[in-house]
N, C-alpha and C positions, 0 to 999 in steps of 0.2 A: 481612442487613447484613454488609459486609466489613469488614475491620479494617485500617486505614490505618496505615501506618510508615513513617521519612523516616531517611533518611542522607546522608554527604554522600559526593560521587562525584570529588573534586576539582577544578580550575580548568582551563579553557581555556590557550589558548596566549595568550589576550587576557588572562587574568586573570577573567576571568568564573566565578562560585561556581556547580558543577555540584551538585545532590542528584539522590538515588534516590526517589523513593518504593513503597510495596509494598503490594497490596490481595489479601487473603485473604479467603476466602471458608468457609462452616463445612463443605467439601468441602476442604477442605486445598488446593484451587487457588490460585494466585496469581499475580501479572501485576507485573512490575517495571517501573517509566515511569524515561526520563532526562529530565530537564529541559532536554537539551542533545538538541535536533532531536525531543524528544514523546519520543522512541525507547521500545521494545518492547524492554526488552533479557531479560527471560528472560516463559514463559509456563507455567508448573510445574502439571501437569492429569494427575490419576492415570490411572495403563494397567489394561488389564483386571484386574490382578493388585493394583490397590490401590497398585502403585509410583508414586511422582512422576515424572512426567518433563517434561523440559521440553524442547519443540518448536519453537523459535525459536531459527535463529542470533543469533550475538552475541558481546560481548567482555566482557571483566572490567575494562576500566580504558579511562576516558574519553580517553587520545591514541589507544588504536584503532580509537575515531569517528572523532576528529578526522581524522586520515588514510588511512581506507577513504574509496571513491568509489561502491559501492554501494545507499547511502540503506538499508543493514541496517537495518531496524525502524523506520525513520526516519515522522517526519509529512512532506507534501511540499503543496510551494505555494510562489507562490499560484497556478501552473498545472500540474497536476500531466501527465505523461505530455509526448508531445512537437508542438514547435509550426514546419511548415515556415518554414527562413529566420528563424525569430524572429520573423516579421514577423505584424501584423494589422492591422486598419483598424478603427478604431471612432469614431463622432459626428465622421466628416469630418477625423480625424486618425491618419497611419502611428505607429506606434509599432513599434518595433526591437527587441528584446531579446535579451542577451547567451545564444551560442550555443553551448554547451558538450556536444553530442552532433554531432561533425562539424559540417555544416552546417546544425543545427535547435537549435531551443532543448529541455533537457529538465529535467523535473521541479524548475521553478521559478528554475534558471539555474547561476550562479559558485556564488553562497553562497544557496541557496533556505533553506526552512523546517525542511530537515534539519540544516542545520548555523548552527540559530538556540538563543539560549537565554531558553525561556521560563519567564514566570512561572510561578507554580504556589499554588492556593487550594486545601484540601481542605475540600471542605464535603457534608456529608449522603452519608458513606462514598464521596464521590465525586474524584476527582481533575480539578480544573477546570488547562487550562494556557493563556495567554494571549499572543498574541504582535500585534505592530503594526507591521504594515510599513511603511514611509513610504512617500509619491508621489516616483515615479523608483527607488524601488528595482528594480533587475536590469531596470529600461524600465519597471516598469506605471501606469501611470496612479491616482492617488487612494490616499489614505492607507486602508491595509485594516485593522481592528480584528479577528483570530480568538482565539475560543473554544474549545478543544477539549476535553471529557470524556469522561474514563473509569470504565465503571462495570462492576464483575464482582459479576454477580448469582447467586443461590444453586443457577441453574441450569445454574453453568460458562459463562454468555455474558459476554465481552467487550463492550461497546458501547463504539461511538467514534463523540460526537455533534457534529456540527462546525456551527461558527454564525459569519458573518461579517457584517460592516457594512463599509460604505465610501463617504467623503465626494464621491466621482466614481467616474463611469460605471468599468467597470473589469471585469479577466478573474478568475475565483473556481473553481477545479476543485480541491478538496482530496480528499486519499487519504492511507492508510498502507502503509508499504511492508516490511513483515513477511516476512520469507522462513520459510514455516512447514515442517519434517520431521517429521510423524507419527510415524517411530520412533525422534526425540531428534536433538537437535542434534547429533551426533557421530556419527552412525549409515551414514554414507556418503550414496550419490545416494537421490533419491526416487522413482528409475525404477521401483521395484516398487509404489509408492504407487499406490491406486489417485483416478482424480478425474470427479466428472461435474457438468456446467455447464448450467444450464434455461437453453440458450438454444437456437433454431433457427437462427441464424446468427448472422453473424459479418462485421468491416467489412473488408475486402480492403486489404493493406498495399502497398506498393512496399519495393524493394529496401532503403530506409533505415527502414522500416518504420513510415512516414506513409500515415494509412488515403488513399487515393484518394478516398473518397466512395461507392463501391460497397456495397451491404450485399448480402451473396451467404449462401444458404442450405449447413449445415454438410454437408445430408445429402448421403452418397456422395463426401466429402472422410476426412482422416485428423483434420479440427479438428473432426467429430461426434463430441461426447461429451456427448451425454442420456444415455446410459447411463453407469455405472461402469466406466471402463475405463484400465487400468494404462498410467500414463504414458508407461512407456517403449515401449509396446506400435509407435504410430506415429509416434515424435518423431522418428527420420530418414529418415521415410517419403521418396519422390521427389516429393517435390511441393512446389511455389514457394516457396507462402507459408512454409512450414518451410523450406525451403532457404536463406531471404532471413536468416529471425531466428535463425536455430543451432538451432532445436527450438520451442518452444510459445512467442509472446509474442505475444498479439495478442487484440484487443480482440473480446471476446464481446457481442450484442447481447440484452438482458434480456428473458425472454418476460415480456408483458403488463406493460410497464413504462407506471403511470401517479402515480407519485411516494411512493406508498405502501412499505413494506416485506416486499420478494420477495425468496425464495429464489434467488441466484443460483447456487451450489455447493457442492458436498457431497466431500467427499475422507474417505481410511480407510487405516491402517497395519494389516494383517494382524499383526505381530508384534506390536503394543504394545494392540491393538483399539480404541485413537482415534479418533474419527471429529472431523470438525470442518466444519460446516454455515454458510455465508455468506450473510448476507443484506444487504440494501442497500433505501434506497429512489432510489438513481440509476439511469442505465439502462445503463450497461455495467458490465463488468468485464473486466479485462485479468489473464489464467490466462499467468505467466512462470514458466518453466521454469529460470532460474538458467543460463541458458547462457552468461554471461558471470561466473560466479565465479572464474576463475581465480585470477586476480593477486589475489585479496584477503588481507588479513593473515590470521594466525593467530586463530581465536577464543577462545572461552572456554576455561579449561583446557588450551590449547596444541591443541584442535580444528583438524580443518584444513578449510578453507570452499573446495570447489572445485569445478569447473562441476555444477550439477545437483545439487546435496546439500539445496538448499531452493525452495520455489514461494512464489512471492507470487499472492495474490488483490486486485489492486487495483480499488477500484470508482471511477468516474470518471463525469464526460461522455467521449464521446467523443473521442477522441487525436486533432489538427488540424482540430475541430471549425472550428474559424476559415476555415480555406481552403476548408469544406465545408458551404456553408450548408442542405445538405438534411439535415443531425447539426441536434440541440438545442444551441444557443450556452450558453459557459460563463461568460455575461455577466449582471455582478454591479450593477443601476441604483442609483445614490448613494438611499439611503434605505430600499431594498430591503433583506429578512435574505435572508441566503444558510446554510438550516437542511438539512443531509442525516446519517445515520444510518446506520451501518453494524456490522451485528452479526457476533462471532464462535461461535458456540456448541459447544462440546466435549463429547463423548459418548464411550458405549462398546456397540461389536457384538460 
């Protein structure tokens, strides 16, 4: 059982009341949620040495959500990853949605689920948070009703259980966007980190890094990582696909995904002995590299967050599933639940 505590985090720029809350575990771990976008803002999991640390960028004070653009820690929806043109087709009607990655829509739009502020229930050591997005928000279709729980159990896992409803046909691809550094938020790139992904391949992107449809196997590329192998080893390899996204971002496709929950990836900080094991029951997962942290604010502690200092494991349907009808559709039928699971688990080697 973890021990739930609530503060307050202060108010938006709308006026909207931010809290923290905080779930410990009898491992001294602990996981801090904002109410404002779910966010993940610290994730404090002892090193080999018994020390805390915490492995998740982030800030100290809620105007530094407010204006990063990176979805740091952030929950994202209602379609997470990116959708060519904004555009889809569904029950014989276009829908458009606002385009805010160049010319595609990404990770839910203008003001997605990152920079939403949700309820928040605490019940059975769990942190429940609640959000409802009306029909026509950011283009989609039907009033979407999400759930989202967090639960840190006595084994250092993380779970984040996501549950939706919605009153019409409608698109539903939820993920969290965590930028995780194994040896501490402050600790520079994560290029020495090592990371390995149970997948045998991988969905081929273009230049804007919209999969085509192609699902092309990893082996004898530099995106083979079955094995454990140090990030930086071949992120500027010469090769396209790296070439396209600045280093590693692109959607891995899940071995023996049949909606259950698989191992998707395993990463390890030699210095801090961290290990942290991903599992999901979707079928992809998108391994990014942080190659666009530049221009982000200063983090926690006067931290500096820049390119390549943190990796997200995002588990998804497939990214432009919609233009790509041989991916699994990330369509949500009015009356249908839309229930997926995604585990984080922390360790030490």
């Amino acid at each position: 059982m973890s021990q739930v505590s609530k503060q307050a985090f202060g108010r938006t720029t709308q006026g909207a009341i931010v809290s923290l809350y905080t779930l410990t575990n009898k491992n001294n771990m602990s996981i801090t949620i904002s109410t404002f976008g779910g966010t993940l803002v610290s994730v404090e999991v002892p090193d080999k040495k018994g020390a805390l640390t915490d492995v998740v960028l982030g800030y100290d004070d809620l105007a530094s959500y407010e204006k990063q653009d990176k979805y740091i820690g952030a929950l994202i929806g209602r379609c997470g990853n990116r959708i060519a043109k904004g555009q889809f087709h569904l029950n014989n009607n276009d829908y458009q949605l606002y385009c805010n990655n160049g010319n595609n829509h990404l990770h839910g739009g203008k003001i997605g689920f990152d920079k939403k502020v949700w309820d928040a229930q605490v019940s059975n050591d769990q942190l429940k948070l609640t959000y409802i997005s009306q029909a026509g928000e950011e283009g989609y279709p039907g009033t979407l009703t999400v759930t989202v729980t967090y639960t840190l159990s006595e084994d250092n896992t993380i779970s984040i259980d996501y549950h939706a409803t919605s009153d019409a046909d409608t698109i539903c691809n939820l993920t969290n966007h965590a930028y995780f550094n194994l040896s501490g938020y402050n600790s520079g790139t994560i290029l020495d980190q090592k990371i390995q992904l149970f997948a045998d391949s991988y969905t081929v992107a273009d230049q804007e890094s919209l999969p085509t449809g192609e699902i092309a196997p990893v082996e004898n590329t530099p995106l083979d990582l079955r094995q454990p192998t140090r990030i930086g080893d071949h992120i500027d390899d010469d090769f396209a696909q790296l070439q396209f996204a600045g280093g590693f971002d692109h959607n891995w496709v899940i071995n023996d995904y049949d909606g259950t929950l698989k191992k998707a990836a395993w990463a390890y900080a030699e210095d801090t002995g961290i290990t942290l094991t991903a599992s999901t029951t979707l079928p992809g997962i998108q391994f990014y590299s942080g190659n666009y942290l530049d221009d982000a604010p200063s983090g926690k502690k006067g931290s500096t967050i820049a390119k390549r200092c943190g990796f997200c494991l995002e588990s998804q349907y497939f990214p432009n599933a919609l233009k790509n009808l041989n991916f699994l559709q990330p369509i949500l039928k009015a009356g249908q639940v839309y229930h997926e699971v995604t585990n984080y688990q922390f360790g030490i080697k």
